[in-house]
C-alpha positions in Angstrom: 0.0 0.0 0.0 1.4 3.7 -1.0 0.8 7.0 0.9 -1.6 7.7 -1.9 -3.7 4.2 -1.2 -3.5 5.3 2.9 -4.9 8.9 1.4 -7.9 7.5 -0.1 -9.2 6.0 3.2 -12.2 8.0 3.8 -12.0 9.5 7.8 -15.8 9.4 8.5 -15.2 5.3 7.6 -11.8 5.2 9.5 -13.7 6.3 12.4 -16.6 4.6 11.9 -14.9 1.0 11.8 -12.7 1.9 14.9 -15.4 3.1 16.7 -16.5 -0.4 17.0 -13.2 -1.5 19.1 -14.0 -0.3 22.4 -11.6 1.4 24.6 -10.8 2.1 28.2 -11.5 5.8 29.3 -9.2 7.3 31.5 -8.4 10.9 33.0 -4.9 12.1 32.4 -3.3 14.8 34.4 -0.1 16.9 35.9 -0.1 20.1 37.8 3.2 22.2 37.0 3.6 24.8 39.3 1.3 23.3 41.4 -2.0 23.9 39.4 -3.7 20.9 38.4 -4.7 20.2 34.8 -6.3 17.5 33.4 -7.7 16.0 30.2 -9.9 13.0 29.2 -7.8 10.4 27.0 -9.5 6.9 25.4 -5.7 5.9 23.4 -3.7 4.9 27.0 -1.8 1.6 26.3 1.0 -0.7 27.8 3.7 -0.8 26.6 6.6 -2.6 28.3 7.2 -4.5 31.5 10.7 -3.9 31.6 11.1 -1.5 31.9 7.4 -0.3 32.6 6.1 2.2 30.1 2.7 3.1 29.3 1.6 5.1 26.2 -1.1 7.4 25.0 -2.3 9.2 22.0 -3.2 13.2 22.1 -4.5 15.1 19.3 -2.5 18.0 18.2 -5.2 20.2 18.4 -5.7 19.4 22.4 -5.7 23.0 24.2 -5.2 20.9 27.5 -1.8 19.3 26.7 0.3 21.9 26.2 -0.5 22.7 30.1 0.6 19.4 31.4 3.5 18.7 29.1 5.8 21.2 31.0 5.2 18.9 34.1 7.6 15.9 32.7 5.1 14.0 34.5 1.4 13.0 34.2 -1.2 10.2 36.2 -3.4 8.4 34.1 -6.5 7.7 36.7 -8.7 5.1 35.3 -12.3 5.7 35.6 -14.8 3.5 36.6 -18.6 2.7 35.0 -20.0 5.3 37.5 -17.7 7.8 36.5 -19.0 9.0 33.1 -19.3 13.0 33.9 -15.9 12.6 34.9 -14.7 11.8 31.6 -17.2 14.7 30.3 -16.1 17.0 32.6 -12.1 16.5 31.7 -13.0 16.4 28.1 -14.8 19.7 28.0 -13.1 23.2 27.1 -13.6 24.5 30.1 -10.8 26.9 31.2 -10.7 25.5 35.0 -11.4 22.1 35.0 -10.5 21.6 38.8 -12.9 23.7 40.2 -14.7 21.7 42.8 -13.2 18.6 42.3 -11.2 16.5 44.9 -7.9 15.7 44.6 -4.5 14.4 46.1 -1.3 14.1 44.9 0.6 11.0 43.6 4.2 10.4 43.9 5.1 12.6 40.9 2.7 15.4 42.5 0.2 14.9 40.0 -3.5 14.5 40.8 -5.0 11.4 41.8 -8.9 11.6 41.4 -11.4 10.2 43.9 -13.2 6.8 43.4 -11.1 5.7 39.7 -10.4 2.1 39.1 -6.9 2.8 39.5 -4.2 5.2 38.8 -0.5 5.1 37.4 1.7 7.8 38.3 4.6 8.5 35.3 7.3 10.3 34.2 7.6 11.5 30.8 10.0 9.6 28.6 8.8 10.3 25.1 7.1 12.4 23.3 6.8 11.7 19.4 5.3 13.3 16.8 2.5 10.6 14.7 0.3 12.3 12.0 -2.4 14.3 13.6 -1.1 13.0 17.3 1.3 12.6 19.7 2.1 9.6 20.8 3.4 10.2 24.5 5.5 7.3 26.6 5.9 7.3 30.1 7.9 5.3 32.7 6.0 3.7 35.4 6.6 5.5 38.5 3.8 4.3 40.8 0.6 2.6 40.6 -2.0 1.6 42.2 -5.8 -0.7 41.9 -7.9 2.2 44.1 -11.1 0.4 44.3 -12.6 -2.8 42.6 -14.9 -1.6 40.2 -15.8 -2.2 36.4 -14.3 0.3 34.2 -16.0 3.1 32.2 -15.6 2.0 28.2 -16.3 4.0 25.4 -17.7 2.3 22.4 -19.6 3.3 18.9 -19.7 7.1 20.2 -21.0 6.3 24.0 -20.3 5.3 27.2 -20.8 1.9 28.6 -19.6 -1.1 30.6 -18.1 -4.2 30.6 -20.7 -7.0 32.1 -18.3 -10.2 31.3 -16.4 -10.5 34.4 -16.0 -9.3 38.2 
């Protein structure tokens, strides 16, 4: 396949067909300076066990990473099925996005959210430029199950839940 075959993949298709492979949602965020920022991600991967490394996809066009970049590190918190405005709230445009909410600090300083699935606490390693994304590694620093609970998926343009086990 040539760039020019990749080029003629329609993107209301391309999303359409990976729409139907549901992903994880999760709440990624960092607080340089000590202000707490915070963005909604669905692309969070693994990546290696040794050493550990996770991964996550951001669109260039995100207004929220360029405020947690300068950090070097970031938590990913893992939301569970109840936690469905989270992930709304975190993926809105709002300019304060911690206003109200509860927080405390991981290891790195970055904010741990109340009542995720679990968090893990990274610096970052990587940070390399993919097409319309970033594709950002980090190493392990921390992590944590914080409460057993099924996790919040997002699937064919909603929210939902994974009944199969637990």
């Amino acid at each position: 396949m040539t760039e020019q075959d990749a080029a003629a993949i329609d993107p209301l298709v391309f999303r359409q067909v990976l729409g139907h492979f549901p992903t994880g949602v999760t709440v990624v965020t960092a607080a340089p300076g000590g202000a707490p920022h915070g963005m909604t991600i669905g692309s969070f991967f693994s990546i290696s066990l040794d050493p550990p490394l996770v991964g996550l996809c951001i669109d260039q066009r995100s207004t929220s990473w360029p405020a947690i970049e300068p950090a070097g590190v970031f938590a990913v918190n893992i939301l569970a099925e109840d936690q469905a405005a989270v992930s709304g709230h975190f993926a809105s445009k709002a300019e304060s996005k911690f206003d109200g909410v509860d927080w405390r600090p991981g290891v790195s300083g970055s904010p741990i959210l109340p009542g995720v699935v679990g968090h893990i606490d990274c610096r970052t390693e990587q940070v390399i430029d993919s097409g319309d994304h970033w594709i950002v590694v980090g190493r392990v620093l921390e992590l944590a199950v914080d409460r057993e609970a099924r996790p919040l998926l997002f699937f064919r343009g909603g929210y939902g839940t994974f009944t199969g086990v637990g």
